[in-house]
C-alpha positions in Angstrom: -11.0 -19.2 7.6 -8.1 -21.3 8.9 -5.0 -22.7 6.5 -6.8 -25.9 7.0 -9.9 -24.9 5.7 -9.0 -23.4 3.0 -6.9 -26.6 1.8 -9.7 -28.8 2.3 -11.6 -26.5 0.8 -9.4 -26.6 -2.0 -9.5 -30.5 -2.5 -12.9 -30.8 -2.3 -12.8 -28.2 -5.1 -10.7 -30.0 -7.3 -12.6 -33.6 -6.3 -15.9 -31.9 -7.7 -14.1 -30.5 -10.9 -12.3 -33.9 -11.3 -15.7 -35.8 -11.1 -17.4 -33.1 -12.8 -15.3 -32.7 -16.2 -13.5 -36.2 -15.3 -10.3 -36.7 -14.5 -8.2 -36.6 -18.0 -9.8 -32.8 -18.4 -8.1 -32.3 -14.6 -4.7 -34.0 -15.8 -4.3 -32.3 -19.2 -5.1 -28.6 -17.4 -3.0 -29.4 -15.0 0.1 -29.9 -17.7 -1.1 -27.1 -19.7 -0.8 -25.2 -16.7 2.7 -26.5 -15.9 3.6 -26.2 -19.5 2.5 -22.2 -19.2 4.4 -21.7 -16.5 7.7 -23.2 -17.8 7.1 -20.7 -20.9 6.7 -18.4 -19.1 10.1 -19.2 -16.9 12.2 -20.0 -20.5 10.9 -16.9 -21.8 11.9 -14.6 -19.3 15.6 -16.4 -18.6 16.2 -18.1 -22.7 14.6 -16.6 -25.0 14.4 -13.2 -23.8 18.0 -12.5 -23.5 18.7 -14.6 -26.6 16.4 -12.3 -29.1 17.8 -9.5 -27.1 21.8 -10.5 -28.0 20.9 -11.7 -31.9 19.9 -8.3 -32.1 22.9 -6.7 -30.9 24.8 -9.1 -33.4 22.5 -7.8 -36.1 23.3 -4.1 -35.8 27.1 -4.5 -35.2 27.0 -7.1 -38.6 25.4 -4.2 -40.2 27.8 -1.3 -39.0 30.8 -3.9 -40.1 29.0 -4.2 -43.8 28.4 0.1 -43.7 31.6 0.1 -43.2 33.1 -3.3 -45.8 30.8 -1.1 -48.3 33.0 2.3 -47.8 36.3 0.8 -48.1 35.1 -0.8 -51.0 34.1 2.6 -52.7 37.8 3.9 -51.7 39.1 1.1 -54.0 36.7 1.5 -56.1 38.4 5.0 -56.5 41.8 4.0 -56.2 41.8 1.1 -59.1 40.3 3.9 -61.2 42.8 6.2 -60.6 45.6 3.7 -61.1 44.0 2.6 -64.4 43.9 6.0 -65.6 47.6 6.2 -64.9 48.6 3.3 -66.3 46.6 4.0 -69.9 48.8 7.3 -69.6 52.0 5.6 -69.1 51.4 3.5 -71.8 49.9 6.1 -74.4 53.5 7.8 -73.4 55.2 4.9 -74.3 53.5 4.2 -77.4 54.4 8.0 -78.5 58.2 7.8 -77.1 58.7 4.5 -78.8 57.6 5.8 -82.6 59.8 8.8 -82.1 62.2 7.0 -81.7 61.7 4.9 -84.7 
């Protein structure tokens, strides 16, 4: 079979499936094929690479909170110690200033 037979092969195809199922039916498959294939294009050059760098975001936001949450224990820490200090130097105070009395 030739190029040219095969294309008029073609349209007679479609002209039988037009006046078979009508020629809305032909017209809404064709845009639901069109609409597959531009899915199918967005998916592969949007979407795709979109999920891909949300995750990336997503795992460097949580190594930044891992890391928030372990400074945070250090002050935690810290604060503690200087209270502790401070209720020292205070009970000192409080016991130099009635000797002194």
């Amino acid at each position: 079979m030739t190029s040219e037979e095969l294309k008029a092969g073609a349209v007679d195809t479609l002209l039988r499936v037009a006046d078979r199922f009508g020629v809305p039916c032909v017209m809404l498959a064709v845009v639901i094929w069109f609409g597959r294939e531009a899915a199918v294009a967005l998916h592969q050059t949007l979407v795709k690479p979109v999920v891909e760098s949300h995750i990336e975001f997503l795992d460097a936001t949580r190594e930044t909170l891992s890391e928030i949450g372990s400074a945070q224990e250090r002050q935690v820490e810290t604060l503690q110690e200087i209270a502790a200090g401070q209720q020292r130097l205070h009970e000192t105070m409080q016991k130099t200033v009635k000797l002194n009395d």
